[in-house]
C-alpha positions as CSV (number, residue, x, y, z in Angstrom):
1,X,-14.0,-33.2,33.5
2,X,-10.9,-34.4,31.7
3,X,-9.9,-38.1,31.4
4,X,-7.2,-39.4,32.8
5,X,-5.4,-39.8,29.7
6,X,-5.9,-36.3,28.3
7,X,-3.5,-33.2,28.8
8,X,-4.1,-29.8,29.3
9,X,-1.6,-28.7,26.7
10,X,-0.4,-24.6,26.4
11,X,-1.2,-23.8,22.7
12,X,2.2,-23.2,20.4
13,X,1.9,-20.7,17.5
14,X,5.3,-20.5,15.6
15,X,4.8,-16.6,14.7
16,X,8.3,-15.5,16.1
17,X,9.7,-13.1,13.4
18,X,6.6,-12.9,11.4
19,X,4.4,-9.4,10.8
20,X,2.4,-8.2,13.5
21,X,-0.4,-7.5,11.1
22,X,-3.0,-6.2,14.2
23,X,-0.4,-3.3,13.8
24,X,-1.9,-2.2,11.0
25,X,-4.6,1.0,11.8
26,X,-7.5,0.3,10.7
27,X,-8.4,3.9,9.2
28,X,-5.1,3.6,7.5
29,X,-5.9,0.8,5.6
30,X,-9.3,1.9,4.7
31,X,-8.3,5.2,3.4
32,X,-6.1,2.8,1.0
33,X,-9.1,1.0,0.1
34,X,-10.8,3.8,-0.9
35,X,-8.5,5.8,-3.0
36,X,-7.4,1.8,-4.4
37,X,-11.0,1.7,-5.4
38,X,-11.7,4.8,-7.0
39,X,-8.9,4.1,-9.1
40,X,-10.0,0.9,-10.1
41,X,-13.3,2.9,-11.2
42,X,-11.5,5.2,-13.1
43,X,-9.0,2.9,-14.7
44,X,-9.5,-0.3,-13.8
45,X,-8.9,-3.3,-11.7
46,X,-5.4,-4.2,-11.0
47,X,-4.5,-1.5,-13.7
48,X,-1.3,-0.2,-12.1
49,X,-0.2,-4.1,-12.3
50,X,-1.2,-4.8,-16.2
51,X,-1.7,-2.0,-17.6
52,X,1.2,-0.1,-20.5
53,X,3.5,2.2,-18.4
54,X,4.3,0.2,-15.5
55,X,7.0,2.9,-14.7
56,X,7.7,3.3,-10.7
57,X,8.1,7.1,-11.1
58,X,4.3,7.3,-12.0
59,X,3.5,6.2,-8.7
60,X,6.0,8.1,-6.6
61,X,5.6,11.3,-8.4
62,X,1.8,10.7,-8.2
63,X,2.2,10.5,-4.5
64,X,4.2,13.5,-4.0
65,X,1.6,15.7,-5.8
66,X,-0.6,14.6,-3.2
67,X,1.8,14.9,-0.2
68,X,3.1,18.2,-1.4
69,X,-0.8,19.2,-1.9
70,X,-2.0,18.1,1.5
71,X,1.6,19.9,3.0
72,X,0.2,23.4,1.7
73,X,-2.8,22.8,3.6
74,X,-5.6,21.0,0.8
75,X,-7.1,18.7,2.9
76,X,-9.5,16.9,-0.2
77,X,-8.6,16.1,-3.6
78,X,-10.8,18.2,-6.2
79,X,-11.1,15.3,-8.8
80,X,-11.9,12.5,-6.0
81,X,-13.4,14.1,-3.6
82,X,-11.0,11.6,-1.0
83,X,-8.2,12.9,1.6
84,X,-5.1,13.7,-0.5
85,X,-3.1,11.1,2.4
86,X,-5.9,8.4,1.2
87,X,-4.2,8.6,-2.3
88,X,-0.6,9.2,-0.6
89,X,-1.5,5.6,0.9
90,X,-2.6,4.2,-2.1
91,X,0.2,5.2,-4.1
92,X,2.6,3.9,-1.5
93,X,1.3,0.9,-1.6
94,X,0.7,0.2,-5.8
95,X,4.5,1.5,-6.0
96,X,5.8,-1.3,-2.2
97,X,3.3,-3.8,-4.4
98,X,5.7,-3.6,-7.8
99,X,8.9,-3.0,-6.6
100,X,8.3,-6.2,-4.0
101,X,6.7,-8.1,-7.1
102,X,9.5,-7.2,-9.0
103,X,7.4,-5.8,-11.9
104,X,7.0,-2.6,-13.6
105,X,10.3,-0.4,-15.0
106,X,12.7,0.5,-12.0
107,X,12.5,4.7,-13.7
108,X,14.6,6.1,-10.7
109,X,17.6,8.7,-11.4
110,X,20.1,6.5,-9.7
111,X,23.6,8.9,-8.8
112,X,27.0,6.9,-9.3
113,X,25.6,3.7,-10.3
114,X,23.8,3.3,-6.9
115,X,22.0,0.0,-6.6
């Protein structure tokens, strides 16, 4: 039983306008994680953030190889072993991470000066 002096108050959550991040499916973001991890393995850790080469095209031209691969019908990548739209993910996401962390070498053909 409440006292007389306490309120039943509705809860207030200023989240208007902020990321629905529950939107994010679940077997999406795990296929990122594991392509993000073999990479690590085979290069290392945060490599695609420090490493030499921080060129944008090696991330977008590394993700059409595997889109174009899983369009013709390859379902598994023959070096990982993982879904080619595991690495399509994970490249997606090293290439959002850099571009929104404004770091690595912007490497795209831009037409007319296009900004």
């Amino acid at each position: 039983m409440l006292a007389e002096d306490q309120r039943i108050m509705e809860s207030t959550k200023y989240d208007d306008g902020k990321p629905k991040m529950g939107l994010c499916p679940p077997h999406a973001v795990f296929a990122m994680a594991r392509a993000l991890t073999y990479g690590a393995l085979k290069y290392d850790t945060y490599n695609y953030k420090t490493g030499v080469g921080l060129d944008w095209d090696r991330h977008y031209n590394a993700l059409l190889r595997h889109l174009f691969a899983w369009i013709g019908g390859e379902e598994f990548d023959p070096e990982s072993g993982l879904r080619h739209t595991d690495h399509v993910l994970s490249c997606a996401a090293m290439l959002s991470d850099q571009v929104e962390s404004k770091i690595g070498n912007d490497t795209r053909f831009k037409y007319n000066d296009a900004k």
